[in-house]
Each structure stands twice: as structure tokens, then as C-alpha cells.
BADRENKOL-852791 format. One line per 5 residues: number of its first residue (from 1); their letters; for each residue y, z, x of N, C-alpha, C. Coordinates in pm, whole numbers, plus 50000, padded with zeros to 5 digits. Last residue first. Example, Ala and Ser with C-alpha at 12.3 -4.5 7.8 and 13.67 -1.06 7.14 Angstrom:
<rs>
2> sa> 49775 50708 51285 49894 50714 51367 50003 50787 51290 ~ 49431 50780 51319 49550 50780 51230 49670 50780 51320
</rs>
This chain:
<rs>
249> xxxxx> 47547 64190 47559 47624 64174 47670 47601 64290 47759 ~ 47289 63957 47414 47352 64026 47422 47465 64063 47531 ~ 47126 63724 47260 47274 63754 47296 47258 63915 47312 ~ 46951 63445 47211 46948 63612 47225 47062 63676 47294 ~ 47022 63194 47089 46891 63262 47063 46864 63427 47089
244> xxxxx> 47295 63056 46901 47249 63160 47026 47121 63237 47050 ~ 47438 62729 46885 47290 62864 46861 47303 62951 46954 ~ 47652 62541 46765 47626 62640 46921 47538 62680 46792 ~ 47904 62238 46784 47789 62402 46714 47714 62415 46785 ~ 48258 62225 46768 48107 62231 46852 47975 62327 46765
239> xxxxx> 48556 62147 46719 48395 62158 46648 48337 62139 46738 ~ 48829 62344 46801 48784 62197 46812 48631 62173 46775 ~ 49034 62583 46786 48914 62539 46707 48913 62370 46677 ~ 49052 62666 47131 49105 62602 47011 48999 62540 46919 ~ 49004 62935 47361 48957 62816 47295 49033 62774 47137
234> xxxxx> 49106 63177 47462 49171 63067 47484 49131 62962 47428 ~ 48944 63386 47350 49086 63388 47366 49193 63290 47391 ~ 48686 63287 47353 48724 63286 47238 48871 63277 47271 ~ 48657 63295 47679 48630 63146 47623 48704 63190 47499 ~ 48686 63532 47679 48794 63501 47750 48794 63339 47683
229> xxxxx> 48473 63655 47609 48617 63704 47545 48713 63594 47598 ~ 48296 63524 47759 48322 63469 47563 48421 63509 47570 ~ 48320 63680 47967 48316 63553 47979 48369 63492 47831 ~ 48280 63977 47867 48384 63947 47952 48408 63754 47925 ~ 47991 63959 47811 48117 64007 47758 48206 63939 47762
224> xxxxx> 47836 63828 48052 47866 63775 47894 47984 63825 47830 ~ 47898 63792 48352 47917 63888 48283 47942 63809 48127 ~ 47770 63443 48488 47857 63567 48464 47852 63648 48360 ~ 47640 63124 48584 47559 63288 48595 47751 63364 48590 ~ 47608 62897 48324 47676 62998 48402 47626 63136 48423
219> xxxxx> 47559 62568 48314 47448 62706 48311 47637 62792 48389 ~ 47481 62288 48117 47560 62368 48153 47496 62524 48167 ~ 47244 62166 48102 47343 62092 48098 47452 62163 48140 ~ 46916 62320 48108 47032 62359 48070 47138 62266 48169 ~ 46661 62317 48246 46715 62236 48109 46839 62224 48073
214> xxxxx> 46650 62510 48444 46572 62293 48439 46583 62241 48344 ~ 46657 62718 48302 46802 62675 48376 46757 62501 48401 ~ 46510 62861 48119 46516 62729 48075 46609 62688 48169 ~ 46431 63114 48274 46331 63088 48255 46358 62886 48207 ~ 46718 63217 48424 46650 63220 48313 46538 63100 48300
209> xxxxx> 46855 63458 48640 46815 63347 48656 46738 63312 48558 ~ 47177 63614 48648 47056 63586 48650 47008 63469 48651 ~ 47347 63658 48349 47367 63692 48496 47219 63749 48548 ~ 47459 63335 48169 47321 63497 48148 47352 63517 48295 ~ 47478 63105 47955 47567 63242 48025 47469 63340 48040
204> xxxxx> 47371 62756 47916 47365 62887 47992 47434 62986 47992 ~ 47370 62506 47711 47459 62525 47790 47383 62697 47782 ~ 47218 62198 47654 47191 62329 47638 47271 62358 47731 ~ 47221 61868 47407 47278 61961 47562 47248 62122 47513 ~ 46910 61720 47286 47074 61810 47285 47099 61901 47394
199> xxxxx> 46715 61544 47274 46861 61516 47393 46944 61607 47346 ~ 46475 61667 47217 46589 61605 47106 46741 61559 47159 ~ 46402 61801 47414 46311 61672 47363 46418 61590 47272 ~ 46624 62023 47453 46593 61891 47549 46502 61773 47491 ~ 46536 62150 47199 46648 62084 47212 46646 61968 47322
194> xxxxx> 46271 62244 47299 46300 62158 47142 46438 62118 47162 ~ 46320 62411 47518 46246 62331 47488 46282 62199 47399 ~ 46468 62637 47345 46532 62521 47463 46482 62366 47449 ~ 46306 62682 47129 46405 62639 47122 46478 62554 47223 ~ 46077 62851 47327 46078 62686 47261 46197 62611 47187
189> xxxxx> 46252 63074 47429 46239 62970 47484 46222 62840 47430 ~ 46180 63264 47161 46356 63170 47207 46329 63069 47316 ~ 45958 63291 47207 45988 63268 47100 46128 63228 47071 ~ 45861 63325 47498 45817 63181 47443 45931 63195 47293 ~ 46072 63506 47721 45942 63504 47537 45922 63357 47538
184> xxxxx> 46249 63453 47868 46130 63502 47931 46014 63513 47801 ~ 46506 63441 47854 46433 63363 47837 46265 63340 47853 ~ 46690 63571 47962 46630 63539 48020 46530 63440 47988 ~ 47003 63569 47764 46900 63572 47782 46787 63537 47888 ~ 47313 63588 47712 47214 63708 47740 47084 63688 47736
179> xxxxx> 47301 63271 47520 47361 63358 47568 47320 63508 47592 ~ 47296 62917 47435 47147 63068 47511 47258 63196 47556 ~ 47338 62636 47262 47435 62823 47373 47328 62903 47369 ~ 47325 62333 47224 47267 62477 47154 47304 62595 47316 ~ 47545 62144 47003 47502 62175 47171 47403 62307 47109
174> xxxxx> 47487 61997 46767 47578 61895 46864 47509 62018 47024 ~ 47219 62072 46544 47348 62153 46612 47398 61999 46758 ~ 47024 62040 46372 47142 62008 46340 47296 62078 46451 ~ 46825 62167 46524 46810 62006 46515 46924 61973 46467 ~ 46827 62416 46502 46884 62379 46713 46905 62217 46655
169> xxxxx> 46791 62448 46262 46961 62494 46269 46998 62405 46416 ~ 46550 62376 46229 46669 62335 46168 46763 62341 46214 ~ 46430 62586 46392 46451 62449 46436 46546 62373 46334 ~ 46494 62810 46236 46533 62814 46367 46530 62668 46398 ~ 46328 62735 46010 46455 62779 45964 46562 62765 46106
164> xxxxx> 46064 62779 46124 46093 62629 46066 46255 62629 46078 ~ 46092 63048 46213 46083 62969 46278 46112 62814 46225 ~ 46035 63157 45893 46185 63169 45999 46184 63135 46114 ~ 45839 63028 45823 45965 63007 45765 46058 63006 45858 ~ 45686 63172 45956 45664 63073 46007 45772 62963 45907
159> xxxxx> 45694 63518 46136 45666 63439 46050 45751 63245 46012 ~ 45582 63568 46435 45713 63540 46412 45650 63458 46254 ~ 45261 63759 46502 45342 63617 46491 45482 63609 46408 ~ 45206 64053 46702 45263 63972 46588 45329 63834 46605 ~ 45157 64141 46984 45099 64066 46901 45076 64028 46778
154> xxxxx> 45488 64317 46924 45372 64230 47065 45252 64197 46957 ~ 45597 64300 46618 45574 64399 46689 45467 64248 46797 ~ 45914 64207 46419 45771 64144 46469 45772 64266 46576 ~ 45998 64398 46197 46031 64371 46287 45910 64334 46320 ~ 46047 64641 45956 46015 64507 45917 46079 64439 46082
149> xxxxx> 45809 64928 46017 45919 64812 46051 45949 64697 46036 ~ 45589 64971 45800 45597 64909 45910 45726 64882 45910 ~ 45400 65218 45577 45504 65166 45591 45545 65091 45737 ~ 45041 65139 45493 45133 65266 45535 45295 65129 45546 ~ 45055 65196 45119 45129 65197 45308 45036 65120 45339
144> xxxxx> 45138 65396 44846 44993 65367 45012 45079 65309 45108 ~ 45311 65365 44646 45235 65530 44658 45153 65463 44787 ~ 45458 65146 44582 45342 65175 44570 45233 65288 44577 ~ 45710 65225 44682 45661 65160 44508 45537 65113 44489 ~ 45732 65366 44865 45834 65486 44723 45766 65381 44618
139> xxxxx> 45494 65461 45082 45555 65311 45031 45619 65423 44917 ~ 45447 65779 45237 45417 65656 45181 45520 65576 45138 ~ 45567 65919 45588 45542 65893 45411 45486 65785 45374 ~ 45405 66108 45820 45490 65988 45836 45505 65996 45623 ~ 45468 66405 45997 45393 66348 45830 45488 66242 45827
134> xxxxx> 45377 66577 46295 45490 66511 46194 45381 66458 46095 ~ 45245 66731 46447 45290 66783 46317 45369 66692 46241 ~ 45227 66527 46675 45083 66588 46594 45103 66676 46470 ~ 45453 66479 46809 45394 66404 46710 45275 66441 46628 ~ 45479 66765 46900 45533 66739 46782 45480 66633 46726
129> xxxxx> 45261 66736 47097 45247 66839 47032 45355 66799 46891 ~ 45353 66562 47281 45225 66534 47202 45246 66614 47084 ~ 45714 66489 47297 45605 66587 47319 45473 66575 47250 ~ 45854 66173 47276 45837 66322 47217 45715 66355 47244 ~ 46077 65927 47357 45962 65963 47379 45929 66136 47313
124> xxxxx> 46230 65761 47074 46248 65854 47171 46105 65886 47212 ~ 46335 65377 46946 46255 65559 46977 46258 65647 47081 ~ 46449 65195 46996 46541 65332 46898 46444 65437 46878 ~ 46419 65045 47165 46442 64979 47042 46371 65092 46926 ~ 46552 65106 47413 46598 64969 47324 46544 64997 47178
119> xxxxx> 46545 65444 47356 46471 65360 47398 46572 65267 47303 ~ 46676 65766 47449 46614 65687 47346 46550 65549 47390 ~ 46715 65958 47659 46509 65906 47582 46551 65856 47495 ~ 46943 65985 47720 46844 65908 47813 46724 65872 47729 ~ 47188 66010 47448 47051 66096 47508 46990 65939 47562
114> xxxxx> 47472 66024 47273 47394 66014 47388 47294 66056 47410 ~ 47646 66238 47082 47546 66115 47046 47467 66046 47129 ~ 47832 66371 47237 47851 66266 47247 47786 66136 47162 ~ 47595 66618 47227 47748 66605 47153 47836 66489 47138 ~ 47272 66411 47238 47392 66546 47277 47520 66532 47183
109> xxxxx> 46973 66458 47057 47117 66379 47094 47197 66459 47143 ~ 46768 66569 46966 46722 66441 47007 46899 66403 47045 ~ 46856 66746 46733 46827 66779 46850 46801 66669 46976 ~ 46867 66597 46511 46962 66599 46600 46995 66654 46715 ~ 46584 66555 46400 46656 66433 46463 46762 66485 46550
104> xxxxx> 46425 66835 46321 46573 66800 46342 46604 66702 46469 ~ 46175 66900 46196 46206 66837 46262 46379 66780 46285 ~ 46124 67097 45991 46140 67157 46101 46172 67055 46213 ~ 46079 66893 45724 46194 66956 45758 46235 67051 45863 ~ 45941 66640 45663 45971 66711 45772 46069 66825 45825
99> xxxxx> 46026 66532 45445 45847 66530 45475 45823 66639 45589 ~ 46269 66501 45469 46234 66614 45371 46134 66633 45365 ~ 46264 66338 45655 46354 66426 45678 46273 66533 45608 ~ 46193 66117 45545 46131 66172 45652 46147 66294 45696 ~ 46338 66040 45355 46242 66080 45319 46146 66149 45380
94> xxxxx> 46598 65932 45493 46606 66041 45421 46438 66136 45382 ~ 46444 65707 45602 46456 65865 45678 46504 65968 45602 ~ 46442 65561 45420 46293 65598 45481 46322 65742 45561 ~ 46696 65475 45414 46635 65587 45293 46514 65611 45287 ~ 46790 65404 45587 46822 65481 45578 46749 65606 45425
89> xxxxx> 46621 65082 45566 46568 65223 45679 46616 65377 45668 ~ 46556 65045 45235 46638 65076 45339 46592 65162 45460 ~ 46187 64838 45171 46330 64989 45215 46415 64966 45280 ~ 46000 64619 45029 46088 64622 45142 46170 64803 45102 ~ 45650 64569 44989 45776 64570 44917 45859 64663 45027
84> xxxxx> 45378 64500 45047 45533 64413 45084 45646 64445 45028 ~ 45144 64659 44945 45276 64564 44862 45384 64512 44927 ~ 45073 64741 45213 44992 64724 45126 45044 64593 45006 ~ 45287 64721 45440 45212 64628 45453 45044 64635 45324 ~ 45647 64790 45338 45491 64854 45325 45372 64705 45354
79> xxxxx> 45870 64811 45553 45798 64703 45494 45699 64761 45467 ~ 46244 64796 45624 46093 64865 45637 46001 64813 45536 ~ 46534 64732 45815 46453 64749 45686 46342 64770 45762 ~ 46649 64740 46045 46765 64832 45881 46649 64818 45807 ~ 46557 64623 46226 46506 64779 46226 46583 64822 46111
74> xxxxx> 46452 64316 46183 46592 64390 46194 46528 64553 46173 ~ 46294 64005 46316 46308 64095 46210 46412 64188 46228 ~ 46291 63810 46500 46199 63869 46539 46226 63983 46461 ~ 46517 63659 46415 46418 63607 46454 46253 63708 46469 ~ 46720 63648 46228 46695 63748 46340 46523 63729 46329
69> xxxxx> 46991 63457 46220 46838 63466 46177 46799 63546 46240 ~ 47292 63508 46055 47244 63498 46163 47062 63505 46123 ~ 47604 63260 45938 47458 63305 45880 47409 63359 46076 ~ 47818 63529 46028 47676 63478 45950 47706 63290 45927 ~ 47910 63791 46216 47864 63616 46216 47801 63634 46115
64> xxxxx> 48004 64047 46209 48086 63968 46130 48013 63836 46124 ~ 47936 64258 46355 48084 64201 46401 48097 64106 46346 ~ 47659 64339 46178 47819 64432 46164 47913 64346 46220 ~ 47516 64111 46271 47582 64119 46147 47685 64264 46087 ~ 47490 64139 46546 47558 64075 46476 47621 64050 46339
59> xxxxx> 47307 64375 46529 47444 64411 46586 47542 64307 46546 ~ 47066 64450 46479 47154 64413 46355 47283 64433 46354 ~ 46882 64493 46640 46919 64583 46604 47047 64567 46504 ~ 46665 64307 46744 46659 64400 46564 46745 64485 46538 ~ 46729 63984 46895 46781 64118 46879 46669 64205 46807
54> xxxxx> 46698 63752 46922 46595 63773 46894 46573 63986 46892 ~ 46879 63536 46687 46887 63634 46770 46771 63683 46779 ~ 47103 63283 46655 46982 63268 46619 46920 63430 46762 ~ 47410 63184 46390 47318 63247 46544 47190 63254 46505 ~ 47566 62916 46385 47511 62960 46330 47452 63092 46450
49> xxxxx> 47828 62734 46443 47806 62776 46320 47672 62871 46275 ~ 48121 62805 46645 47961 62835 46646 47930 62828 46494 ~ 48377 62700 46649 48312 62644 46780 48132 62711 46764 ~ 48498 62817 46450 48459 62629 46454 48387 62637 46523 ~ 48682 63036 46497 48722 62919 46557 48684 62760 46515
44> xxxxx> 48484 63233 46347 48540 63190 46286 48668 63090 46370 ~ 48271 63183 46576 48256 63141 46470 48396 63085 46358 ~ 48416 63295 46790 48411 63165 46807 48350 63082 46700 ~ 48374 63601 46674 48533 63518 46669 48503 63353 46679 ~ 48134 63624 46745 48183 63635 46575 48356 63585 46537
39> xxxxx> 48155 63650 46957 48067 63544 46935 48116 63511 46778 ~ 48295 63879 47039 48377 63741 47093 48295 63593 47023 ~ 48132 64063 46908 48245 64053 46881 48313 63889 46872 ~ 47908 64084 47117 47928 64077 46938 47981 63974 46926 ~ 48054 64087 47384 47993 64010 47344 47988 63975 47200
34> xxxxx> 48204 64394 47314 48282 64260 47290 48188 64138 47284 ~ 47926 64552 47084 48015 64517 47184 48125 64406 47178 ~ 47882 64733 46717 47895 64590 46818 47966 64629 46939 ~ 47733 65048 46804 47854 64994 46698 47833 64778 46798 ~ 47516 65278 46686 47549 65195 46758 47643 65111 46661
29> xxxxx> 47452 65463 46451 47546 65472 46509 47628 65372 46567 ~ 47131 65401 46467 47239 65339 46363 47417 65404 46349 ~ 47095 65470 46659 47023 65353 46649 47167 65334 46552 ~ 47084 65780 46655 47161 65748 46756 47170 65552 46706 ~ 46895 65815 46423 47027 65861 46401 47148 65794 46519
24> xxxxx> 46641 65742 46530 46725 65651 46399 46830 65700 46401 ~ 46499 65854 46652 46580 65811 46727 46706 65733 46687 ~ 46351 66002 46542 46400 66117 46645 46524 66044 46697 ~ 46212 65843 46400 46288 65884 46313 46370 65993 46378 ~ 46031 65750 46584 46146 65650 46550 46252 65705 46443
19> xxxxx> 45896 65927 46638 45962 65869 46803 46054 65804 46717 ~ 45705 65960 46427 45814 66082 46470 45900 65994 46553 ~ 45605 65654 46356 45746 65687 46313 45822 65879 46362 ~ 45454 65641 46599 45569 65557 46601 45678 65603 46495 ~ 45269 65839 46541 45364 65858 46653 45509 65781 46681
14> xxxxx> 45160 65775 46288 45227 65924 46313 45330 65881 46457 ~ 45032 65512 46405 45164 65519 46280 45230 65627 46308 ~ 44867 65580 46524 44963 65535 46568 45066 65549 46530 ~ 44689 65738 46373 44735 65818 46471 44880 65748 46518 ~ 44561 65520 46205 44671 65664 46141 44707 65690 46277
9> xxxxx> 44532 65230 46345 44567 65336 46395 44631 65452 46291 ~ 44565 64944 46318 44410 64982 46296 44425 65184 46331 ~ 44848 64873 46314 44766 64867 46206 44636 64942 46168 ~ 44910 64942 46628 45004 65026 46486 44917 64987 46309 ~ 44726 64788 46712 44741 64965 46752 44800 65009 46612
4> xxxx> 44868 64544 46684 44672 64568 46629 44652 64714 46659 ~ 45106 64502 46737 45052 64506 46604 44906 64542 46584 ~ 45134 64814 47024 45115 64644 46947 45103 64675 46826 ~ 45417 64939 47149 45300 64946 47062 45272 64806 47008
</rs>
């Protein structure tokens, strides 16, 4: 869904939050991988001081890195676009819940917590017919809305702090690390970019072929997981600082 659908749209809104409140339960389950993990170790090694993710699902900051920028916003919060005033995601759904009470999220999951329809980025596809009974809510501190994911949506601009905030970090860093990414957004790519103009080495792990490899000083096509675990397991905390624009494993 774009930003100009989900704004100019009641209808939209209804659909994005039944699909997203069908899917919030499995979303915030999710736990870090070893990727996470191995990245949040090489922090506390020395070898990373900062991440830079274009994630939302706010996987790094359960395995522990900070500072991380999440570039493109975090699905834990929610944003009324009348007052800007911010929610817990968990307490948007509590509210959803009780706006809705024939709707049971947990049908949407098997016994495992598993289900094929959820989606990257934590909605489920659902029947016309239910999105047409759901009741999205209002803002809890303004009474209007409507309420938005605090997450950049396709034709939203990356606000322009937390981009300034991103070149800081690639301009003070000795190497900048692309890890799980293709590279395929402009909005982690110009980072590459910006580092080669600034002679800083860019080093590669992505299995595949990424959009900055004519830049990158060091490129490795292998399994991310696997690869960090093995770099953290054996690396000695000798100083390097590393970015990671989009990680995953």
C-alpha cells in the first residue's frame, strides 16, 4: 500500500489495519536470528559501533545492538497523523481487539504460531468480506486519526533527520558493512554511494548480486548467518566501525 492510498483512503485504512491486526500476534512473537545475534556480539567485540537498518521489524534491538537507526521506522509504534502523537503497537491492538471482538487474530495462526499468509511485513491477506466489518480506532489523545504505522510506507520520504543522522554515522565510520542486502532502494544504497565519494572502504555479505558490488572493497557472496557467526567467534576485539544498512539472515 502506498502513502497516497493509505492517506486519501477510509477504505484503505480499514483494510490495512484488519490485515495488520490478523497479523500482529505472529509479528511480535518473532524472536532475533543468529545473523541478529552475531551482529550484536561484534558490537560488543569493538568491531561495530553502530547499525543502520532498513528492517521495521525491531529485530535488532531485541539481540541487543544499540545505537540502531531504523531507517525506514519500526512496526512497535503507531502514529496519529492528525497530532503526531505516538502508541505502543501493543496497545493499538489491545484496542482493536475490543473494537472488534468477533475478530480473533488467533485464528490467523496454527498451533506452532505459523501461517503462510502472513506477510514480511506482518499482514495477512483476509477475505473482502471481513475487512468490510472491521472498525479500525481513533488516536487515545486526540479522539481523530486516523492512526499510521510509524514506518515509511512506498511513496513516503524517509524523514530527513534520520537520514542526516545515517550520514553521520557512514562519515564517522573507518569501513561501512552492507550485510543482507541487495541494495536495490536508493535509501541504503546512497549510503554506499556516500562512502565511496568519502574513500571509505565498503565491505559486502549478501548471497547474490547487489546493486553497490562496483563499490565494494570487499564483497562476499555467503550465507549471512552462518558467516558473522563464525567472523564474531573468532574475531578479536581489534577497532573497526562498521554500518549495516540492511541486515538480515
Amino acid at each position: 500500500m502506498t502513502y497516497q492510498e493509505f492517506v486519501g483512503s477510509a477504505e484503505a485504512q480499514q483494510r490495512y489495519w484488519a490485515r495488520s491486526c490478523a497479523g500482529w500476534p505472529l509479528m511480535r512473537r518473532t524472536r532475533p536470528n543468529t545473523g541478529h545475534h552475531a551482529i550484536a556480539e561484534l558490537e560488543r567485540l569493538g568491531l561495530v559501533d553502530a547499525v543502520i537498518t532498513q528492517n521495521v521489524d525491531g529485530l535488532h534491538h531485541a539481540a541487543g545492538s544499540h545505537p540502531v537507526v531504523e531507517l525506514h521506522g519500526a512496526l512497535r509504534h503507531v502514529v496519529c497523523l492528525a497530532c503526531r502523537a505516538t502508541s505502543d503497537r501493543d496497545q493499538v491492538q489491545d484496542r482493536l481487539a475490543r473494537a472488534n471482538p468477533g475478530f480473533d487474530a488467533t485464528l490467523f495462526t496454527d498451533t506452532d504460531g505459523d501461517t503462510a499468509a502472513v506477510h514480511p511485513d506482518g499482514d495477512v491477506a483476509l477475505a473482502a468480506e471481513m475487512v468490510a466489518r472491521f472498525r479500525p480506532v481513533d488516536c487515545p489523545a486526540c479522539g481523530g486519526g486516523p492512526l499510521k504505522p510509524d514506518v515509511v510506507f512506498f511513496g513516503e520520504n524517509v524523514p530527513k533527520d534520520r537520514v542526516a543522522r545515517c550520514f553521520d554515522l557512514v562519515d564517522a565510520a573507518r569501513t561501512l558493512l552492507v550485510l543482507g542486502s541487495s541494495l536495490t532502494v536508493m535509501s541504503g544504497y546512497r549510503f554506499v554511494r556516500h562512502a565511496t565519494r568519502r574513500h571509505i572502504p565498503v565491505a559486502i555479505v549478501n548471497q547474490g548480486p547487489t546493486r553497490g558490488d562496483d563499490h565494494a572493497t570487499l564483497r562476499i557472496d555467503a550465507p549471512l548467518g552462518a558467516t558473522l557467526t563464525t567472523v564474531a567467534a573468532l574475531t578479536t576485539p581489534t577497532r573497526v566501525t562498521s554500518h549495516d544498512p540492511e541486515p538480515h539472515a
